[in-house]
C-alpha positions as CSV (number, residue, x, y, z in Angstrom):
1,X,-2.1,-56.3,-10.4
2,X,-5.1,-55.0,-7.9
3,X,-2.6,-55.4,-5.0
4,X,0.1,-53.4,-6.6
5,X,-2.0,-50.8,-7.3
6,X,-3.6,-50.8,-3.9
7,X,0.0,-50.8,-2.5
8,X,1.0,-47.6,-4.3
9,X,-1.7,-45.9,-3.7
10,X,-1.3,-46.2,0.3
11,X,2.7,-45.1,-0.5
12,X,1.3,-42.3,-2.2
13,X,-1.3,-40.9,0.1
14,X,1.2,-41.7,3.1
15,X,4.5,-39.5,0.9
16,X,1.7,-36.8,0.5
17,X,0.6,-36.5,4.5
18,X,4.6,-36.6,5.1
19,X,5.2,-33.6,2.5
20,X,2.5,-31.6,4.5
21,X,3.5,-32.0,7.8
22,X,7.2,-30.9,6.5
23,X,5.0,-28.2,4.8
24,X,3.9,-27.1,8.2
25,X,7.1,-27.3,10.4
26,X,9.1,-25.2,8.2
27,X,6.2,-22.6,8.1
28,X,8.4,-19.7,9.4
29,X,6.1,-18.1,12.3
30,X,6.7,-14.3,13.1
31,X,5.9,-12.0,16.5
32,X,4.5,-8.9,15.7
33,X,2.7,-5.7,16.9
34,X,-0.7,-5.5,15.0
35,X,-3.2,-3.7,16.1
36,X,-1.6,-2.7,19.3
37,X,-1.2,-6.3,20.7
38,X,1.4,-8.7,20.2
39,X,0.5,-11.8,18.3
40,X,2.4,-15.0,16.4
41,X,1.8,-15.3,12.8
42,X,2.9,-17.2,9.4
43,X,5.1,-15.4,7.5
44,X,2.7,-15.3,4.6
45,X,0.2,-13.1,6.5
46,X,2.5,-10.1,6.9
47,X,0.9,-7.1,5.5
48,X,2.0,-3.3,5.6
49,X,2.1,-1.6,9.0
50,X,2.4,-4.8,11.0
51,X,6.1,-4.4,13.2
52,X,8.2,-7.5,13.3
53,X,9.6,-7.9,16.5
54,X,13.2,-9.6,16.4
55,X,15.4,-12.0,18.4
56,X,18.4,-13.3,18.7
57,X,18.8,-16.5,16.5
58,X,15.4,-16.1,14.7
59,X,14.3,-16.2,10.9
60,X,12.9,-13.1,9.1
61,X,11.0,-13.0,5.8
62,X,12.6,-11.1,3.1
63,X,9.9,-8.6,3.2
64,X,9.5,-6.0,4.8
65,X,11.8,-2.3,5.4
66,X,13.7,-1.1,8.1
67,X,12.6,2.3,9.8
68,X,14.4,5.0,8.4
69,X,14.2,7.0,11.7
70,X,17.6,8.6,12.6
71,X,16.9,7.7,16.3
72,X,16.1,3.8,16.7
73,X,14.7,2.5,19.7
74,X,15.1,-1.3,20.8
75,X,13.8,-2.7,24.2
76,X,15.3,-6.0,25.3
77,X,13.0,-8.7,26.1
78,X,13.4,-11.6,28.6
């Protein structure tokens, strides 16, 4: 009975170290300009003012609003 215990236990703690790492690779990352400068962030650290910079084929948060300028400018990045 020790054993099985022991047993699930180590299943356990192994199923939670899997569930975090998941956790962390589908952590959507996001460029933006904050503070003048150009930086990576999670998703979850978006605050007003920051300027999400997007890309073709990326993932956006929900959040956020569009500019409601009548003259948009985009710059194309390589």
């Amino acid at each position: 009975m020790l054993l099985n215990g022991l047993l699930g236990y180590l299943q356990e703690s192994k199923a939670e170290k899997a569930l975090a790492a998941l956790k962390n690779m589908t952590s959507p990352k996001v460029r933006v300009i904050r503070q003048g400068q150009e930086q990576e962030i999670d998703a979850k650290a978006l605050v007003p003012g920051d300027v999400v910079l997007l890309e073709a084929g990326g993932r956006y948060p929900p959040m956020g609003a569009c500019c409601k300028r009548p003259i948009c400018k985009c710059e194309k990045r390589h």
